[in-house]
C-alpha positions as CSV (number, residue, x, y, z in Angstrom):
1,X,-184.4,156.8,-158.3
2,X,-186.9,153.7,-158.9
3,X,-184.1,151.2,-157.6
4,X,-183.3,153.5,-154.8
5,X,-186.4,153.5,-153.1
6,X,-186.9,149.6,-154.0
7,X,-184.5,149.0,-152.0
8,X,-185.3,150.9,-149.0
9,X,-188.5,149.3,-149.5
10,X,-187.0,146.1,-148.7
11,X,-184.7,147.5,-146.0
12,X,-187.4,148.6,-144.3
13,X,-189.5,145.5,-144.8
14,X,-187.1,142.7,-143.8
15,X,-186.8,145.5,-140.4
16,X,-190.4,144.9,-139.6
17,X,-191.0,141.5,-140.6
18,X,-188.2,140.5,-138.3
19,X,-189.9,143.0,-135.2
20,X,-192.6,143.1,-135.8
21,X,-195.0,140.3,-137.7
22,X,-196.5,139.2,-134.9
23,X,-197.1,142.9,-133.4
24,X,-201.0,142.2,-132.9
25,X,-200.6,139.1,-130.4
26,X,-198.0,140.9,-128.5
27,X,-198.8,142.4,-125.3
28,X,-199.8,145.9,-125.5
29,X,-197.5,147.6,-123.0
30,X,-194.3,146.3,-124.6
31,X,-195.0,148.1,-127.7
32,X,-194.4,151.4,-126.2
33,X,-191.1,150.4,-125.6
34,X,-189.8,149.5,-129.4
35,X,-186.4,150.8,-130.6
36,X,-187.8,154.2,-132.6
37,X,-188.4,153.6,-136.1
38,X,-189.4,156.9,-137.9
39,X,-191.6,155.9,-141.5
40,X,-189.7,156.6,-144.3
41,X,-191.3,157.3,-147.7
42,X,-192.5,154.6,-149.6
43,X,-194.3,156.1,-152.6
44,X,-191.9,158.9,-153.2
45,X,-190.4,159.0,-156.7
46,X,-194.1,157.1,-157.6
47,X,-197.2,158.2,-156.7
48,X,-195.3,162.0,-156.2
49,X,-192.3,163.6,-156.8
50,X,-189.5,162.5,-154.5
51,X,-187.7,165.6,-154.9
52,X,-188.7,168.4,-152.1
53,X,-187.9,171.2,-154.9
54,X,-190.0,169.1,-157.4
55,X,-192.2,168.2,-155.1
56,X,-192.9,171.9,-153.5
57,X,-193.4,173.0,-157.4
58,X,-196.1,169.9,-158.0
59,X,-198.2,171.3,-155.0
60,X,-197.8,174.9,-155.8
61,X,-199.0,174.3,-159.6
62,X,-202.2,171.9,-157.7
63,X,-203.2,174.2,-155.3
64,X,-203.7,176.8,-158.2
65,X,-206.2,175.4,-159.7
66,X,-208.0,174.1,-156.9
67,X,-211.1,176.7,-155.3
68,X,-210.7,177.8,-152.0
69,X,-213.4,176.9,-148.5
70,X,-216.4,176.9,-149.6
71,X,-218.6,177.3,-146.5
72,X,-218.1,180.2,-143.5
73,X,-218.6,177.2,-141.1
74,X,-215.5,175.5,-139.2
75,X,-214.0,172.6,-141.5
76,X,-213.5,169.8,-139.0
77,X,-212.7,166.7,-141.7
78,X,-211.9,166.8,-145.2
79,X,-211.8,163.2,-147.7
80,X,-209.2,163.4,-150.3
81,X,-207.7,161.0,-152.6
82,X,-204.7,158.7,-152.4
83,X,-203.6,158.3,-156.0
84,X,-200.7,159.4,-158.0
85,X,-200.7,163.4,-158.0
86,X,-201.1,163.3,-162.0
87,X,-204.1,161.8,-161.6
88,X,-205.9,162.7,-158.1
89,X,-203.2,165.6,-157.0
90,X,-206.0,168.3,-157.9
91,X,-209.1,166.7,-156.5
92,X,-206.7,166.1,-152.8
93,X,-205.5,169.7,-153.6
94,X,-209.3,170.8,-153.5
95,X,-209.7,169.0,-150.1
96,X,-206.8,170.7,-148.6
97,X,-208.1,174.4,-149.7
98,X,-211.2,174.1,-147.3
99,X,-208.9,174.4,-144.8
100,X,-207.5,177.7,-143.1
101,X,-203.7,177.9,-143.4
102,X,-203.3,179.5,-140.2
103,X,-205.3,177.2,-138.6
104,X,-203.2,175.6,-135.3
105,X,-204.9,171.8,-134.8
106,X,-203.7,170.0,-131.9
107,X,-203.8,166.7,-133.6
108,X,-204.5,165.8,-137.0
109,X,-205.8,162.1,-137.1
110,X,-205.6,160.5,-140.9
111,X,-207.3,156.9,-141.4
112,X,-207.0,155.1,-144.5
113,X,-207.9,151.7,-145.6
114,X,-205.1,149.0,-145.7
115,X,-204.4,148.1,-149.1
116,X,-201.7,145.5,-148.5
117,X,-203.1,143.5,-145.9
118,X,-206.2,142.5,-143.3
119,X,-206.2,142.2,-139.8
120,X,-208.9,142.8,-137.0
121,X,-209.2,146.6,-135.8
122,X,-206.7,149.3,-136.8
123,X,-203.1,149.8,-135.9
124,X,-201.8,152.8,-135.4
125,X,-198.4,154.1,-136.0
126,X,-196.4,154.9,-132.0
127,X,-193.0,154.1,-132.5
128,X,-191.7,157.3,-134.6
129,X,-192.7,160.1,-136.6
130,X,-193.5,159.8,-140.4
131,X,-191.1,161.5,-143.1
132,X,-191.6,162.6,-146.3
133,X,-189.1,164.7,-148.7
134,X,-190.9,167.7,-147.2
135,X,-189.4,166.9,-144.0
136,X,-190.7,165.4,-140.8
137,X,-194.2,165.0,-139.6
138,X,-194.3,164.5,-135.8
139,X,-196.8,161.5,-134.9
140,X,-198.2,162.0,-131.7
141,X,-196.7,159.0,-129.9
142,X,-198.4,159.6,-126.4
143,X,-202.2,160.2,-127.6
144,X,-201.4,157.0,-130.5
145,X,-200.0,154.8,-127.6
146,X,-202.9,155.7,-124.9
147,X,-205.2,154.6,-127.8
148,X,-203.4,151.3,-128.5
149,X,-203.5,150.7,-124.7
150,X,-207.3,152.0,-123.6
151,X,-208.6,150.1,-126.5
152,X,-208.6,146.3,-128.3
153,X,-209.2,147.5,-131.4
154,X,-206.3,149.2,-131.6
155,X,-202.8,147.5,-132.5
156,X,-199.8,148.5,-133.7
157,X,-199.4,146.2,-136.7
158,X,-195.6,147.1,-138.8
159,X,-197.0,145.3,-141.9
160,X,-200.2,147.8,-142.0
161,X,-197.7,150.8,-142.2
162,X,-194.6,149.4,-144.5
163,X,-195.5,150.2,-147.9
164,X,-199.2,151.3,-147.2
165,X,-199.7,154.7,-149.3
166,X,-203.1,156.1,-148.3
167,X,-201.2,157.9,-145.2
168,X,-198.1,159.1,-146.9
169,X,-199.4,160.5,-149.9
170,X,-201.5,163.1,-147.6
171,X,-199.0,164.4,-146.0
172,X,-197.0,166.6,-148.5
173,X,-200.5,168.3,-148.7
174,X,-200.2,169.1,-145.2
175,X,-196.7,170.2,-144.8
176,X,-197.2,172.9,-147.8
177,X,-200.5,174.1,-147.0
178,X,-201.0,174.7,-143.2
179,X,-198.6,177.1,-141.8
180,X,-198.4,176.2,-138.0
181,X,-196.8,173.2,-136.9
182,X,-199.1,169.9,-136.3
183,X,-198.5,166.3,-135.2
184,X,-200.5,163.1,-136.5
185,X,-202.0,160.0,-135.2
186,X,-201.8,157.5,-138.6
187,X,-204.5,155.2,-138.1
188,X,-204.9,152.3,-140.7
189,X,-208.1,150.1,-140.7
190,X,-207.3,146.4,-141.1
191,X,-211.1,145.6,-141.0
192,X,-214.2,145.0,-142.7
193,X,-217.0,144.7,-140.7
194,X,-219.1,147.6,-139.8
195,X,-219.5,146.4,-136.1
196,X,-215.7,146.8,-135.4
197,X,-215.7,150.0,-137.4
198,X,-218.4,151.6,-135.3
199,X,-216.2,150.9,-132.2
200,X,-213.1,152.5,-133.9
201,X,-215.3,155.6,-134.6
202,X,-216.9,155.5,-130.7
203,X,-213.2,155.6,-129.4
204,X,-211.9,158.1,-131.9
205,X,-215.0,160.7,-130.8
206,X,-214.1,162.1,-128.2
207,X,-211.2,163.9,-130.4
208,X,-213.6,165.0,-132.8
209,X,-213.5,168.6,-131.3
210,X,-212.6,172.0,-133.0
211,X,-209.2,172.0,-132.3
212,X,-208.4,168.6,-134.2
213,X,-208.6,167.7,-138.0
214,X,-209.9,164.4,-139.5
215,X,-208.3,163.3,-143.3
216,X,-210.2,160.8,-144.4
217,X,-208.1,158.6,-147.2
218,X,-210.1,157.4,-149.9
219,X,-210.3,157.1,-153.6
220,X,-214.1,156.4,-155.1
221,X,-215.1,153.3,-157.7
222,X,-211.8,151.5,-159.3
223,X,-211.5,150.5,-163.5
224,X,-215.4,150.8,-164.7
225,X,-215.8,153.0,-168.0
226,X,-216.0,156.8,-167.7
227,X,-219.7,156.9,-168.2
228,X,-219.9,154.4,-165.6
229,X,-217.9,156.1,-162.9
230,X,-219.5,159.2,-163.1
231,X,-222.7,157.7,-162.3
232,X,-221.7,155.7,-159.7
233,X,-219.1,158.2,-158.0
234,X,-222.1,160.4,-158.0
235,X,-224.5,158.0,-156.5
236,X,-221.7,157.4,-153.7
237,X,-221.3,160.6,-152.9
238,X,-225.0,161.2,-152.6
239,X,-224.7,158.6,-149.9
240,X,-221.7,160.1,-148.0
241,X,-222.8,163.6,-147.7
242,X,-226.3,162.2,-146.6
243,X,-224.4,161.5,-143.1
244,X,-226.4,158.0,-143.2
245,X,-224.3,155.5,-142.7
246,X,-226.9,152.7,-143.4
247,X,-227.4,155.0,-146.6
248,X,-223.9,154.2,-147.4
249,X,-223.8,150.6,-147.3
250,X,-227.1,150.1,-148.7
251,X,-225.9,152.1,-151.9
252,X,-222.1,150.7,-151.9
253,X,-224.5,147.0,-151.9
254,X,-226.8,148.1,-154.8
255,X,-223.8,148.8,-156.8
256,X,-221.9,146.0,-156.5
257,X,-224.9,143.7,-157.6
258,X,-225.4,145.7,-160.2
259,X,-222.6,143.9,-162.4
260,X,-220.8,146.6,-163.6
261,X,-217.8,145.2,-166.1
262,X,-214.8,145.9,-164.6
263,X,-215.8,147.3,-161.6
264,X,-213.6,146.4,-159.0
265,X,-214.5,148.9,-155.9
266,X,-217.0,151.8,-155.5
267,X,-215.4,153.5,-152.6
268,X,-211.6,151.7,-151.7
269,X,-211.4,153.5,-148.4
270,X,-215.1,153.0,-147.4
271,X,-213.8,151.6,-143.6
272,X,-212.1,154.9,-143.2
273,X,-215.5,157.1,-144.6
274,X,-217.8,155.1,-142.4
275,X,-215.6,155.5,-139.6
276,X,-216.3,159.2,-139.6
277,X,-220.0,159.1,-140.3
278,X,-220.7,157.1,-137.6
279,X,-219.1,159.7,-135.5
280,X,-221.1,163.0,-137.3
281,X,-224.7,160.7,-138.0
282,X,-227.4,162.5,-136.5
283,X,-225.6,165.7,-136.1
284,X,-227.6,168.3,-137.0
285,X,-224.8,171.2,-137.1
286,X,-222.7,168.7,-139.4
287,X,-222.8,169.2,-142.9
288,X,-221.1,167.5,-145.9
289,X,-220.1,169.2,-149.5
290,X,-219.3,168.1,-152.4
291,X,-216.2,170.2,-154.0
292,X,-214.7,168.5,-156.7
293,X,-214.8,165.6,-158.6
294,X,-212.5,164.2,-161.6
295,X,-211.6,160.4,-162.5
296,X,-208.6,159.3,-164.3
297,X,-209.5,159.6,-167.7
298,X,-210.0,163.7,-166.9
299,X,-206.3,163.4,-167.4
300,X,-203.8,163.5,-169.8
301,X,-202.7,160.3,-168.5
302,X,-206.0,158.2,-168.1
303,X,-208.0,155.5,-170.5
304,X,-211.3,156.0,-170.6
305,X,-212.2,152.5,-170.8
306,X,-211.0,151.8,-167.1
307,X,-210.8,154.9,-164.8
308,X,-210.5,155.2,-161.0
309,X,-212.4,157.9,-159.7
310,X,-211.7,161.0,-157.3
311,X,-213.6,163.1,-155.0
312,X,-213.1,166.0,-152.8
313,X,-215.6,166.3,-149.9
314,X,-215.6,168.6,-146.8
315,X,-217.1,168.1,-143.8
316,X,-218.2,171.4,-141.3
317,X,-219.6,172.3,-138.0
318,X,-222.1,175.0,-137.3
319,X,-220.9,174.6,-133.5
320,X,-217.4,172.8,-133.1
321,X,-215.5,176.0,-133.9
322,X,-217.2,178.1,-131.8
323,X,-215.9,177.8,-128.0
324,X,-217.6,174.1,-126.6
325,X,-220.2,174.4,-124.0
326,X,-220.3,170.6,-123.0
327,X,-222.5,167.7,-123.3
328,X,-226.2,168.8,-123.7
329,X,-229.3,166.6,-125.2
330,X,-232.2,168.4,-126.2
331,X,-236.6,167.6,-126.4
332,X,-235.7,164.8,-129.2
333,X,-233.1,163.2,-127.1
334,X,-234.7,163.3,-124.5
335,X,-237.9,161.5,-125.9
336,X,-235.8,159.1,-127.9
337,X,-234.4,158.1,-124.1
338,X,-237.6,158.3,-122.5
339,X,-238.9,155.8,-124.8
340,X,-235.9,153.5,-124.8
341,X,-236.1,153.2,-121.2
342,X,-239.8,152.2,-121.2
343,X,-240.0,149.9,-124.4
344,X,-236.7,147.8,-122.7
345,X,-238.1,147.5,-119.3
346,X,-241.9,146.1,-120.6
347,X,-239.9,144.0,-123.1
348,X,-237.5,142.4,-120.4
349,X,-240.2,142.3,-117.9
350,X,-243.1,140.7,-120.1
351,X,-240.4,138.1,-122.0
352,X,-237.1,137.8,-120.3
353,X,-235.0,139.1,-122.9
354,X,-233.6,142.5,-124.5
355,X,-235.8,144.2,-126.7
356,X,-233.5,145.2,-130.6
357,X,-232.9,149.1,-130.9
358,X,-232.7,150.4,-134.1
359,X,-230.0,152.9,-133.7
360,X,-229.9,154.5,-137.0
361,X,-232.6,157.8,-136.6
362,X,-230.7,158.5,-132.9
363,X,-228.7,162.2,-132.8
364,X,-224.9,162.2,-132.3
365,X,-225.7,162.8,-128.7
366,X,-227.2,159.5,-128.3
367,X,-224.9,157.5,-129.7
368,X,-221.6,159.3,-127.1
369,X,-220.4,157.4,-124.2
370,X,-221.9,158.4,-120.9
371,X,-223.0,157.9,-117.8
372,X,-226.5,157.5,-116.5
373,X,-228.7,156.5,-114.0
374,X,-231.8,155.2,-114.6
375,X,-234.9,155.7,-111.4
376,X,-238.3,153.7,-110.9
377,X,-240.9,155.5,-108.8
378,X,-244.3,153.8,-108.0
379,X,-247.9,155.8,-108.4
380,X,-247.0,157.0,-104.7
381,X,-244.0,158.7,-105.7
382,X,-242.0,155.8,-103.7
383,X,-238.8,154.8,-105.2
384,X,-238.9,151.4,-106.4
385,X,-235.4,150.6,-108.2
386,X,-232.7,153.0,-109.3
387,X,-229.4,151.8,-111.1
388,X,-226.6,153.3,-113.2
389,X,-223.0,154.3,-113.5
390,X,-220.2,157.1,-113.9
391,X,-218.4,155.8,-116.3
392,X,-219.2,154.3,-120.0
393,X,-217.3,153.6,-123.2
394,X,-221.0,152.2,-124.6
395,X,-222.7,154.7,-126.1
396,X,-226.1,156.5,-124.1
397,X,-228.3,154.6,-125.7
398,X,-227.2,151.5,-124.8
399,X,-226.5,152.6,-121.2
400,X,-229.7,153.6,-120.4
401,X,-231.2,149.9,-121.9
402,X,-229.0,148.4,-120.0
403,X,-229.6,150.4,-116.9
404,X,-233.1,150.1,-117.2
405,X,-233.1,146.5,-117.0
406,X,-231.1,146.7,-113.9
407,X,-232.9,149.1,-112.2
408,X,-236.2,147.2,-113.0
409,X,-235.0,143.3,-111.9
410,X,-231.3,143.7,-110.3
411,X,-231.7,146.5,-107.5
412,X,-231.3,144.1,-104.5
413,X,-233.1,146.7,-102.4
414,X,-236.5,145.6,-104.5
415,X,-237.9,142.4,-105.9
416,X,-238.1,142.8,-109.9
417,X,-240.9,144.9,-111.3
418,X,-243.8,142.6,-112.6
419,X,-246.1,143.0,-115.3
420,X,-248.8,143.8,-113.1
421,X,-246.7,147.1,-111.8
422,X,-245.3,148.3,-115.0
423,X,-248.3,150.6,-115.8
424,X,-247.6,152.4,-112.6
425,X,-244.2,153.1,-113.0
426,X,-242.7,156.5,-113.8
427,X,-239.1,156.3,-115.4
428,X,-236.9,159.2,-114.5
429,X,-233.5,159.0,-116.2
430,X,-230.3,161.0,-114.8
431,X,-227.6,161.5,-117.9
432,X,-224.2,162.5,-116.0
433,X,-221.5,165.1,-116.4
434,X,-217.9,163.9,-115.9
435,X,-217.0,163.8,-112.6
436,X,-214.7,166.5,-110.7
437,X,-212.7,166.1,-107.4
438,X,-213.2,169.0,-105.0
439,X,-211.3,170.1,-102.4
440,X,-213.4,171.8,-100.4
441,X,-217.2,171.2,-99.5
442,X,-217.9,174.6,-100.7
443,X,-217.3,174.0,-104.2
444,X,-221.2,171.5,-103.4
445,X,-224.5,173.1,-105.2
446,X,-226.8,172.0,-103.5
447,X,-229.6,171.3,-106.7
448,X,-226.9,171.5,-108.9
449,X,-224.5,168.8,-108.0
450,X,-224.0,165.0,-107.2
451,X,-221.7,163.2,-104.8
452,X,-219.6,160.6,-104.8
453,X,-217.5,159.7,-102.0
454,X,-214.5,157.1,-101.9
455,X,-212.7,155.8,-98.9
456,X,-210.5,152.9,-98.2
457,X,-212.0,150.9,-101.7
458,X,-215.5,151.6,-100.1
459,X,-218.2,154.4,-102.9
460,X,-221.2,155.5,-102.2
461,X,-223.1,157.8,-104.4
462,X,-226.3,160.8,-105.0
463,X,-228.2,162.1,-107.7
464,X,-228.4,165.8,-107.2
465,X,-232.0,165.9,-107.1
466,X,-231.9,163.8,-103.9
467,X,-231.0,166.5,-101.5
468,X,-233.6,168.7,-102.7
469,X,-236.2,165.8,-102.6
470,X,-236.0,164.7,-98.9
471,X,-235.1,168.6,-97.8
472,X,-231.3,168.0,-96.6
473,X,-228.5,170.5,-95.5
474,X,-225.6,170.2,-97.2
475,X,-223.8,168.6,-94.4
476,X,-227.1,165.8,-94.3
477,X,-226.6,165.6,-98.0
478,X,-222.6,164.3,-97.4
479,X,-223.2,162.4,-93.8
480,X,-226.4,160.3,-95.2
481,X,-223.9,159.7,-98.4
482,X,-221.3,158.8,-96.2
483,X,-223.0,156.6,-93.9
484,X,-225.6,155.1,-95.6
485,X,-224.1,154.5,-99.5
486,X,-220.9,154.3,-98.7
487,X,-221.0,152.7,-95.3
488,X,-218.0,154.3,-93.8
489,X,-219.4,156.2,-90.8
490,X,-221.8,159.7,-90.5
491,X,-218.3,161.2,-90.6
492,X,-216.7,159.6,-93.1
493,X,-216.9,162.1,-95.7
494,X,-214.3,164.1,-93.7
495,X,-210.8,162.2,-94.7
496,X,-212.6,161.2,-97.8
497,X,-211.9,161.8,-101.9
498,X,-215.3,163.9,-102.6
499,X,-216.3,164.3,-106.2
500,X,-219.1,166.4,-107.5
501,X,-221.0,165.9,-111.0
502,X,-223.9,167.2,-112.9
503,X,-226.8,165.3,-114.3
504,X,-229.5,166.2,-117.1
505,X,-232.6,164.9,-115.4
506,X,-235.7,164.4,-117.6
507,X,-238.8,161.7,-116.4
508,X,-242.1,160.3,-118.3
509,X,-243.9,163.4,-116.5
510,X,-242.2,166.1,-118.8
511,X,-242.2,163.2,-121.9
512,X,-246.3,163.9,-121.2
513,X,-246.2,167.6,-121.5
514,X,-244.0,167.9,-124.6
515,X,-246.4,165.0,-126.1
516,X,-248.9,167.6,-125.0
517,X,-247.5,170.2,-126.7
């Protein structure tokens, strides 16, 4: 059985080194189009059993001994192991029994950390489905090849997947527990910096909803003594389920200086764990648990003297499995913004340059992609700048700095706010809803809704609050929109694509009265 899957092991390498070695320079819309490769089993016959009878009997004997959800609250991400089953199989099995079998996920998204090589980003698997003795697991080609087009971090790199085991060795966990079909994206992080890694996380995000899973890949400290692991597995683990990810690296740092004998890793998949931290940091309805923790020498198989170690952690949502209500920002976020926008524009005003943000104390909300426009009125009331835009794949945060600045020195209806001004200046700050196309004028709130009107490559844009502000009817609120933004006649609007949008509007007047309060 050993030479049996050697060999396809080098079948299917000398197949991708020969299609795809230089996958990551290639241009991103031919990759779609690759012959269909489905991913056979590496590790089968190794790190589990490559029989599916053998196999089925393996995970059946696990799951016995492993507890079952330990929290009422929606499981949205689990991390499990990637070891041999006779080592890790119970701790993944623990990690897998948080979730409800009859739950139907839309997409399951594993990540693991490559093992077998390093390259920028993460590649993710679009060119077949992923099999194991269980059967096939259906990758979600569409979603994985949207991703690998909408974003550079995102490659698909053959190498990353050939013999790489942190993916594969989940999946027979899947297929036996869950009862209702599911697809995959396989994502496998190439990278080690933490700035690349955030931007993986802000792009995977907006499928961090109720209806899809996260498996996280990831085996804890590699070949220190027993004593040793369980003190440092601990420590880790401390750090993870304090959704921090500075707390993470800062304790994954102490560790290593430590010079611990043998110690080779404290966390091998600790690309993949930040990855989901940075989405869930700040969350307040996010919680982690710890469920269950061995290492190597817990088995009958294991030396003490150099161990790996093995947790199970869950991750759940007080909100995500009930029914999603949209974006919303509450006092905190709003005061966090508030400030934001005024610290940026006194920095940039006073010294020319971009005042640093520590982002690490912002809520999940702040650190999402969205639009936003940021308004400057003087002590009259008059407007004095206002800039922003739709849409954003930076997250709010940075949008609003960034909108700040250009509403305070780049609105070519003003000359740039000086020192002398800034104490005068109220900032009001407009966070936007997507936006909708409408076919009718009727579907327009007036109060409630925004416009934006497009017409022969020509835009033109308002707040919602503006109608209310200056008194207009709803036909005013579309002809002034028309003629004066978008500069395609009084009547413009009339052969036009109309879309309408919400906005959260909060200004340094009600940052006042909470400070009051």
């Amino acid at each position: 059985m050993k030479i049996i899957n050697s060999i396809l092991i080098v079948i299917m390498f000398l197949i991708f080194s020969q299609n795809f070695c230089n996958s990551q320079n290639r241009n991103k819309e031919d990759q779609s189009l690759q012959k269909r490769i489905d991913r056979q089993p590496a590790v089968a016959g190794q790190f589990y059993p490559g029989n599916k009878n053998n196999l089925e009997k393996t995970l059946e004997e696990l799951f016995s001994k492993a507890k079952s959800g330990i929290s009422e609250e929606n499981t949205i991400a689990i991390l499990s192991p990637h070891a041999g089953y006779v080592f890790s199989g119970e701790v993944a099995a623990n990690s897998f029994k948080q979730l409800d079998p009859d739950s139907k996920y839309k997409t399951i998204f594993i990540l693991g950390s490559s093992h077998r090589t390093m390259f920028s980003g993460a590649s993710i698997y679009n060119i077949g489905n992923y099999i194991t003795p269980l059967g096939e697991v259906k990758v979600d080609i569409p979603l994985s090849t949207n991703l690998i087009n909408g974003y550079d971090i995102f490659s698909f790199n053959g190498n990353a997947h050939l013999g790489e085991h942190s993916l594969e060795v989940q999946l027979p966990f899947l297929q036996y527990w869950l009862k209702n079909e599911f697809s995959i994206v396989p994502v496998v992080l190439g990278t080690q910096s933490p700035r690349v890694i955030e931007k993986i996380a802000r792009a995977l995000k907006p499928y961090f909803t109720s209806e899809n899973l996260f498996v996280i890949s990831t085996d804890f400290s590699h070949y220190p003594s027993h004593e040793n692991a369980v003190r440092i597995d601990n420590s880790i683990a401390d750090a993870v389920v304090s959704n921090s990810p500075a707390e993470l690296l800062n304790t994954i740092s102490k560790h290593e200086k430590e010079g611990i004998e043998n110690l080779a890793t404290t966390l091998c998949g600790w690309t993949s764990v930040l990855t989901l931290m940075y989405m869930t940091r700040g969350d307040k309805d996010i919680s982690y648990h710890k469920v269950k923790y061995m290492n190597s020498g817990d088995t009958q198989y294991g030396d003490n003297s150099r161990v790996v170690g093995y947790w199970s952690i869950s991750v759940t949502s007080k909100t995500k499995g009930k029914k999603e209500t949209g974006f919303s920002l509450d006092k905190n976020d709003k005061m966090d913004l508030l400030h934001i926008a005024r610290n940026t524009m006194e920095f940039y005003v006073n010294n020319g340059k971009i005042i640093s943000i520590d982002d690490e104390k912002f809520s999940n909300h702040l650190h999402t992609p969205a639009g936003a426009f940021v308004s400057l009125h003087s002590s009259d009331g008059k407007l004095r700048g206002c800039i922003g835009q739709f849409d954003a794949k930076d997250p709010l945060y940075k949008v609003i700095s960034e909108m700040t600045i250009s509403a305070s020195t780049r609105d070519y209806r003003f000359k740039p706010v000086t020192p002398e001004e800034l104490k005068g200046i109220e900032l009001e700050i407009s966070v936007l809803t997507p936006k909708k196309k409408i076919q009718s004028i009727d579907e327009i709130t007036l109060g409630k809704h925004g416009i934006y009107i497009v017409k022969d490559g020509k835009s033109g844009t308002f707040l919602p609050q503006v109608a209310g502000e200056f008194g207009w009817t709803k036909e005013e609120f579309l002809g002034r929109c028309s003629r004066d933004k978008a500069r395609i006649g009084w009547e413009g609007w009339k052969d036009a694509d109309i879309y309408i949008f919400e906005a959260i509007i909060f200004s340094e007047n009600d940052l006042k009265q909470w400070e009051d309060k």
